[in-house]
N, C-alpha and C positions, 0 to 999 in steps of 0.2 A: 489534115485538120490543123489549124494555125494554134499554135506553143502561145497558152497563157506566159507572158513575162514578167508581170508581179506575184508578188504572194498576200494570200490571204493575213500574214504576218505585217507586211508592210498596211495594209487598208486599218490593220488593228491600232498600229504606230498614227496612223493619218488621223485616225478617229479619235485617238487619245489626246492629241498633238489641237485637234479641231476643238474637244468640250474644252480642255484646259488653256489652251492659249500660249503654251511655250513648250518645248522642248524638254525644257528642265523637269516640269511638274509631269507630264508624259513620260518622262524615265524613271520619275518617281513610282508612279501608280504599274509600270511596266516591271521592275528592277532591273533599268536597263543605264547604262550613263546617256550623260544629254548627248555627246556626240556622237553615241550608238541610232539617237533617237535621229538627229537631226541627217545624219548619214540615209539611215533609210529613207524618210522623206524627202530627200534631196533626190536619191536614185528611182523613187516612184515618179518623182515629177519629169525627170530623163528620159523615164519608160512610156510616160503617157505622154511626153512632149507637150505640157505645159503646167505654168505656174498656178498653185492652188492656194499660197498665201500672199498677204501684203504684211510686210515690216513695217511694225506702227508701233515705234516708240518701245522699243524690246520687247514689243509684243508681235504674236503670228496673228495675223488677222483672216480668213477666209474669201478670196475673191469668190468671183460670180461662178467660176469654174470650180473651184474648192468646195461653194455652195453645192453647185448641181453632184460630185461627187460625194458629198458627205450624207446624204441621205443613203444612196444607194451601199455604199459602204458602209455603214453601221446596220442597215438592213443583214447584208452580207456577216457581218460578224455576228451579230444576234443571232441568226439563224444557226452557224459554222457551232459556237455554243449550246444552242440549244440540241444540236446534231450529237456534238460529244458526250453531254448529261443523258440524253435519252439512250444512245448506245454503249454507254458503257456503265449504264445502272444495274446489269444482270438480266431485266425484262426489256429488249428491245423491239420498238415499231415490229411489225410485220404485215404482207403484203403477199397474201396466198394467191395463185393461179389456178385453176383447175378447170379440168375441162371434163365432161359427164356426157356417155351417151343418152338418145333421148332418154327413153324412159327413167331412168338413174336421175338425169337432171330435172327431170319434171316433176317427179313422184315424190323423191330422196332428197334429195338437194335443198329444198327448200323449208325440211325438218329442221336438216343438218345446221343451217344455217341460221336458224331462229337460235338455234340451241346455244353454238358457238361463239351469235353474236352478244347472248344473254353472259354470257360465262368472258368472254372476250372484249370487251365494246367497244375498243380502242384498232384494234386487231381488222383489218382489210382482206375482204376475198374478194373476188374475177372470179366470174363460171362461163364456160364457153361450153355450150349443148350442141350439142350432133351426133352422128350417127359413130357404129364403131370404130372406122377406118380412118374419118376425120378427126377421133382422139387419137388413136396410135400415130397417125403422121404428127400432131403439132405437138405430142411429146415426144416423139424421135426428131425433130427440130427444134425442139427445149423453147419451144414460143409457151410451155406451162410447167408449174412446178410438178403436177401429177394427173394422170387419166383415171376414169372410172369408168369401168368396161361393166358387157355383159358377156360372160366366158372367162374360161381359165388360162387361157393365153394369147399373147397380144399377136404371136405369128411372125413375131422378128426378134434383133435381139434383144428389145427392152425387157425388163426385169418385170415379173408377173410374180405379185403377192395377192394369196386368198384374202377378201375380206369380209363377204358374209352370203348366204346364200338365199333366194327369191323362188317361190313357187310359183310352179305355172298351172295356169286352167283353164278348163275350155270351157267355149259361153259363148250364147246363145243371145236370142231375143226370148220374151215368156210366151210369144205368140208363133214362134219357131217351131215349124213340124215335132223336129227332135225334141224341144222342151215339153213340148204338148203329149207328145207319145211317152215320156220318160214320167211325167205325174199324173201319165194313168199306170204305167205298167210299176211305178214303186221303183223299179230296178233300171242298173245301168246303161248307157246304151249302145248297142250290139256293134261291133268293128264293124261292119261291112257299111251298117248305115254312116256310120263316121268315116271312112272311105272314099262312099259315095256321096258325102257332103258340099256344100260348096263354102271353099273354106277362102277367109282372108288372109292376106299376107304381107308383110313388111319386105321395102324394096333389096334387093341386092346389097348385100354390104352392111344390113341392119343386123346389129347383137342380135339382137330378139329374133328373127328370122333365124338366124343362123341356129340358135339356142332350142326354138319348136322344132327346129327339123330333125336336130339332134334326139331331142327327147322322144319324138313322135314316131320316127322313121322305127325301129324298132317293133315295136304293135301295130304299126298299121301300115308299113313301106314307103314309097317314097308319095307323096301328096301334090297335085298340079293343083295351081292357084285358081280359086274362080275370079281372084281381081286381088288385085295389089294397088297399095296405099302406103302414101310418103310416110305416113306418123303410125304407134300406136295410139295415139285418141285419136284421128280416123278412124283407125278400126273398130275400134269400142264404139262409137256413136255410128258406124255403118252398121254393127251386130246389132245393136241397140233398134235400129228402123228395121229391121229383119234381112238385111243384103245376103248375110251372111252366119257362116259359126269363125271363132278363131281358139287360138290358143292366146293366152296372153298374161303378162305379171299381174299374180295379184294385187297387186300394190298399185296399179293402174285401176284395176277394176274392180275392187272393193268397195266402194262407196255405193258404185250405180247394180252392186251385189245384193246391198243394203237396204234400199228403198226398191226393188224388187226393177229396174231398168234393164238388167241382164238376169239369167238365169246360168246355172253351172251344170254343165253334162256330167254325170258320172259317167266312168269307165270301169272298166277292171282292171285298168292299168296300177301302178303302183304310182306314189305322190310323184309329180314330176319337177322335178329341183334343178336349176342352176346356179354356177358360182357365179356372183361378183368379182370382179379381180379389180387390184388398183397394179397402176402400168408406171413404170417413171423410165427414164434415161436411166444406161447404166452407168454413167460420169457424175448420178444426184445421187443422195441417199434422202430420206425422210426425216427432215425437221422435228423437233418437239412441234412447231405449232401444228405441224403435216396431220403429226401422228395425232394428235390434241383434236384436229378436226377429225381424223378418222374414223377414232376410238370411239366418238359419241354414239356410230352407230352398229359397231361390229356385228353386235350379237344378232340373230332374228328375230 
């Protein structure tokens, strides 16, 4: 990469040198002497290999080259200014990265972000949604400032903090054998028919997959997929036409819980809960602004 040879100091000299028209009045406004002044301008013009004034009558006049660099140059300073006052006021810019598996970025993410931008306005986030594995990689390649997982550990050696936990439930269509058997019998419905279900499922690699099997395998063993789908909202609008039952966040399926589009299997199971974890590099540590976004949504 080619070695800038001026400085940002010299373009400040040029530009001073450019409003006032001498040397002298430019070391004025600078507290610099004129020969300080006139020394850097000399050596700018060396650096760029060409003349930017005309001597007219002890005055610096502007040629057509001085012209075309005097805009872009005062741009440059204005900005370099403006750069200083905003970083080092105590609240500086910020420019969040984050990356959310699905459901997290679909469900969560767009709470989180109304909230922060209400409280924040000034303040920049990037969200990159994907499955689990694709956040742990591009934060173990620091391409983001933090992940948000579904599980308590990312399975390498990034750093794994709790930060709120998500219940799971299983759900149906209302026109679903099981839905239909369970609001006449009142009661729960029987492991063996949940067994013998045909259940949907998130691909390889998905939190959420990973997170049902956890919680399910337990009461009911290990479950073979009657079909697998890229997303969970595929799965929720396949449960929805009757394809199927799943397991899945409530926080995905609450709404279509609401207006009666799903229905929810009791079990006898106990509430089935997983943690959210946030993931970073162990070379980052967590920003005020990080935490500032975090925090809004800790609790459950």
């Amino acid at each position: 990469m080619a070695t800038v040879r001026f400085s940002l100091r010299q373009l400040e000299l040029f530009s001073a040198v450019a409003r006032t028209g001498s040397t002298a009045a430019a070391g004025e406004e600078a507290a610099l002497s004129q020969s300080a002044v006139s020394a850097s301008v000399n050596e700018l013009e060396q650096l760029l290999g060409v003349t930017l004034f005309d001597r007219v009558s002890k005055r610096l006049v502007l040629n057509d080259a001085g012209r075309a660099l005097q805009e872009r140059a005062t741009r440059l300073v204005r900005d370099a200014r403006s750069i200083e006052r905003e970083f080092s006021g105590g609240s500086p810019p910020c420019h969040l990265k984050v990356a959310a598996s699905t459901t997290i970025g679909n469900c969560l993410i767009p709470r989180i972000l109304a909230d922060y931008q209400e409280q924040y306005p000034d303040r920049r986030v990037d969200t990159h949604i994907c499955n689990t594995q694709e956040v742990i990689r591009v934060v173990a390649e620091a391409q983001v400032d933090i992940g948000i997982i579904e599980g308590p550990d990312a399975g390498t050696d990034l750093v794994s903090l709790p930060w709120r936990d998500d219940e799971l439930v299983i759900v149906a269509s209302p026109s679903d054998a099981l839905a239909l058997a369970q609001r006449e019998s009142g009661g729960p419905v029987p492991d063996e028919q949940l067994r013998d279900a045909r259940w949907l499922f998130r691909e390889e690699g998905s939190g959420t997959r990973d997170a049902v099997r956890k919680a399910l395998q337990p009461h009911l063993g290990p479950l073979c997929p009657h079909m697998v789908l890229g997303s969970s909202e595929a799965i929720r609008h396949a449960v929805a036409l009757g394809l199927g039952i799943s397991c899945l966040s409530r926080l995905l399926v609450e709404s279509m819980l609401e207006r009666g589009a799903l229905v929810r299997l009791r079990t006898g199971f106990p509430r089935l809960m997983r943690p959210l974890s946030v993931v970073l590099h162990p070379a980052r540590s967590i920003s005020a602004p990080m935490s500032q976004f975090l925090g809004l949504h800790r609790s459950g």
